[in-house]
C-alpha positions, 0 to 999 in steps of 0.5 A: 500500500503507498505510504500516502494511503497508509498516513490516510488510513491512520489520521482517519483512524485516530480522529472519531469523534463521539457524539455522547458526552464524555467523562472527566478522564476521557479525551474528546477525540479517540482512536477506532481501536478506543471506541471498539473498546468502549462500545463492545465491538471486537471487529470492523471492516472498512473499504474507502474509494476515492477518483472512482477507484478502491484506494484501500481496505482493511480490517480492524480488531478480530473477528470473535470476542477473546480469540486472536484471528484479526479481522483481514481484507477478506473476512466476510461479514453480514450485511443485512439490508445491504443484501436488498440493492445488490438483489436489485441490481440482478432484478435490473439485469432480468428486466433489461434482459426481458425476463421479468417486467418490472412493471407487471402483476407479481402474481402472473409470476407467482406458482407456490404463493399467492399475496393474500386478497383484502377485504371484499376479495380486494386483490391489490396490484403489486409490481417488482418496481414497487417491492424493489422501491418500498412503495408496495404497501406490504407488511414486515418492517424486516427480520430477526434471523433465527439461531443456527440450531434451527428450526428455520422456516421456508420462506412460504413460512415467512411469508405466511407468518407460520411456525417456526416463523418469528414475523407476522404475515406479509401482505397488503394494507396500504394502496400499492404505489402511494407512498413510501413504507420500508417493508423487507416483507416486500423484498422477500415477494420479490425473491420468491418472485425472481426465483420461481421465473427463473427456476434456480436456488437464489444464491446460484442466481445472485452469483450468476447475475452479480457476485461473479461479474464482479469479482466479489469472491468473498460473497455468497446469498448462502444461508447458512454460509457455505464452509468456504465462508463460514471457517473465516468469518466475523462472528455476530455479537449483539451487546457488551461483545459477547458472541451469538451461540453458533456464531451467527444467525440464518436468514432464509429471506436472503434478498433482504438481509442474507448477504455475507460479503466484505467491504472490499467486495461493497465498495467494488460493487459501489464503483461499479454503479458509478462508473456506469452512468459515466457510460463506461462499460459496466461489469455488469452488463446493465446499460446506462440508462438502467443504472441511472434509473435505479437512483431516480425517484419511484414515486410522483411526489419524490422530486430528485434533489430532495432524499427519496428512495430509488430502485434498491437504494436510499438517495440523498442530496443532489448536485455534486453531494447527491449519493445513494447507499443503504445502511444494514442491521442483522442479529449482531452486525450493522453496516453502511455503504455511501457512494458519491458519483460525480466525484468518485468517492465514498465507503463502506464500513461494516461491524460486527456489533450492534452495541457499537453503532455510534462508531460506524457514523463517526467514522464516516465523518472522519473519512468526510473530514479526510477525504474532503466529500462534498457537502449539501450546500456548495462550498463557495456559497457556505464561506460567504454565508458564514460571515454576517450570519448572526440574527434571528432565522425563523422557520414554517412552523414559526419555530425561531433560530437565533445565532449571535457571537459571543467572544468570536463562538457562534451560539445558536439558540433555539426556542428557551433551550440554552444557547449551543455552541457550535465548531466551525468544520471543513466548508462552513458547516458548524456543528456540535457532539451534544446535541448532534446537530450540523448547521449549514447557511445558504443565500436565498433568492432574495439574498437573505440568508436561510439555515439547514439545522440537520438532527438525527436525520431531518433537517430543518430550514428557516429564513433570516427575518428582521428581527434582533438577536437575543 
């Protein structure tokens, strides 16, 4: 590895911030292997790409609480609903090849389960466009998994919600096409969908269509994991790092959550779906014009620019910050892949903990610092707007917003809150760890000034009134 990348490696390692207050005898920046440590995390897996390349990857900590077998490059991990846009793309492949409609009745492809009728024998019209989009209306936010001893359910058990199944039924209970639901119910349709017009166990399918275009060895939808996998993967721990009985737990709904692969293996796929819409060749074989269409808005109301939910990924943002990705959580493993395509960045970092979860987003603001990623607001428009900012912003809801300067910090105010004071970050975002929250400035048309106030994954825009600051 160049000697750049490896000082890269270690100024993003050494810089976590956490968000939760601190004790007295706690410094406020730590180390990857501190917040490991602090939050019951034995392993970790990061891949980072940069100029539409994978620049690095590497594993930290090991793969099981109190043994030594570190955490290397090709150690598989689960990743949860990660699994569910790597399905989509192989659901894209069978529409573009003319073998599934996206956009037809999944019930003329299905033989050995029909979606349950409503009320009055009210049959709704579901679509692979729709599944694939969570604009479905179907039921089963997602899945526990079930310990490796058994008993697994079939997914006809899953989807009926019937012994050994640890879910309720799937079915229909919002208008198809309306809104948007998370459901892995609905991903699980899909499976059984693509697998029964295609005539082949899903893993063989997801191998042929995705994993081996690209190269991604250290992958399989096999659940359980097959020995090639198995005797070298990270073991599940959910809290206080003590591993799961068995090691892990099986998924039978593997479009939704069964995928085991490594960040290296992520981050290759995530290169992949940027390049081509550059109209580069893609490994594999969806043309531009499908790729691009997977991170479109699927509903009328869901404009690009604004964050929506495509075919298979979340996206957010737009302009040279827009990205999509999808984040992960199974029994004892979370996840997180973020792709930026008009610069050719972004990561993938997956654990093998629940407890450890604050981690995996400081860490990307780390990589954010690092490797500069574009921010919402355009750079140039956030340096003017960070001078004369001080006043009172006031939002739709009437909700005031006042910022003033007190010995050179910013302090904003909110409502009878204490004033909070806020750090100036890379681009003319201030932030502060308690509360989490990013504030962004940006002129309005009629040259005010209007704040984006982000908290726990809504934002919150107000505009610059006459009024004084308190």
């Amino acid at each position: 590895m160049p000697s750049g990348e490896v000082l890269r490696i270690e100024r993003v390692v050494a810089d976590l911030r956490p968000q939760s207050p601190r004790r007295l005898d706690q410094k406020g920046i730590r180390s990857l292997g501190e917040r490991m440590a602090e939050l019951g995390t034995p392993g970790a897996s990061v891949a980072v790409i940069d100029n539409f390349e994978v620049a690095w990857t590497q594993g930290f900590g090991v793969r099981k609480q109190g043994e030594s077998a570190p955490v290397l490059a090709d150690t598989p991990f689960q990743v949860g609903s990660i699994s569910k846009p790597v399905f989509a793309l192989a659901a894209m492949r069978l529409a573009q090849d003319q073998r599934i409609d996206l956009d037809a009745d999944v019930r003329s492809y299905m033989k050995s389960w029909q979606l349950p009728d409503g009320d009055d024998g009210w049959a709704p019209r579901v679509t692979l466009r729709r599944l694939l989009s969570h604009t479905a209306g179907t039921t089963v936010h997602g899945f526990p998994g079930y310990p490796a001893g058994g008993p697994i359910p079939s997914l006809l058990q899953v989807l009926n919600g019937t012994p050994p199944a640890n879910t309720q039924p799937v079915f229909v209970d919002l208008i198809p096409g309306f809104q948007f639901r998370y459901s892995g119910g609905g991903t699980t349709i899909a499976q059984l969908a693509v697998t029964e017009i295609i005539g082949r166990p899903f893993p063989e399918q997801m191998r042929e269509l995705v994993l081996a275009p690209l190269a991604m060895e250290d992958s399989s939808y096999e659940q359980p994991p097959s020995s090639r996998l198995a005797g070298r993967a990270a073991l599940a721990h959910p809290f206080n790092a003590a591993p799961t009985a068995g090691g892990w737990n099986i998924y039978p709904e593997m479009a939704a959550a069964g995928l085991w692969t490594t960040a290296r293996d992520i981050a290759r796929l995530g290169v992949a779906v940027m390049r081509g819409p550059r109209g580069e060749a893609s490994p594999l074989g969806l043309s531009q014009e499908n790729l691009l269409e997977m991170v479109r808005p699927q509903l009328p109301d869901h404009v690009a620019g604004t964050d929506f939910v495509g075919l298979g990924w979340f996206c957010f943002a737009d302009g040279d910050a827009f990205r999509f990705g999808h984040a992960g959580w199974n029994h004892g493993f979370l996840a997180d892949a973020r792709f930026y395509p008009a610069t050719g960045q972004g990561a993938v970092v997956i654990i093998n903990s629940n407890q450890g979860w604050p981690l995996i987003e400081e860490l990307f603001k780390s990589l954010e610092r690092d490797y500069r990623w574009p921010l919402p607001i355009p750079a140039a428009r956030e340096a003017s707007a960070a001078t004369g900012i001080e006043g009172t912003y006031r939002d739709d809801a009437g909700r005031a917003f006042h910022l003033r300067r007190v010995d050179g910090k910013l302090l904003l105010q909110v409502g009878d809150q204490d004033a909070i004071g806020l750090s100036a970050e890379p681009n003319g975002v201030f932030c502060a760890l308690v509360p989490q929250i990013s504030l962004r400035l940006a002129p309005a048309a009629d040259g005010t000034l209007t704040i984006h106030l982000t908290q726990g994954g809504k934002t919150f825009e107000a505009a610059q009134t006459l009024d004084r600051p308190v």
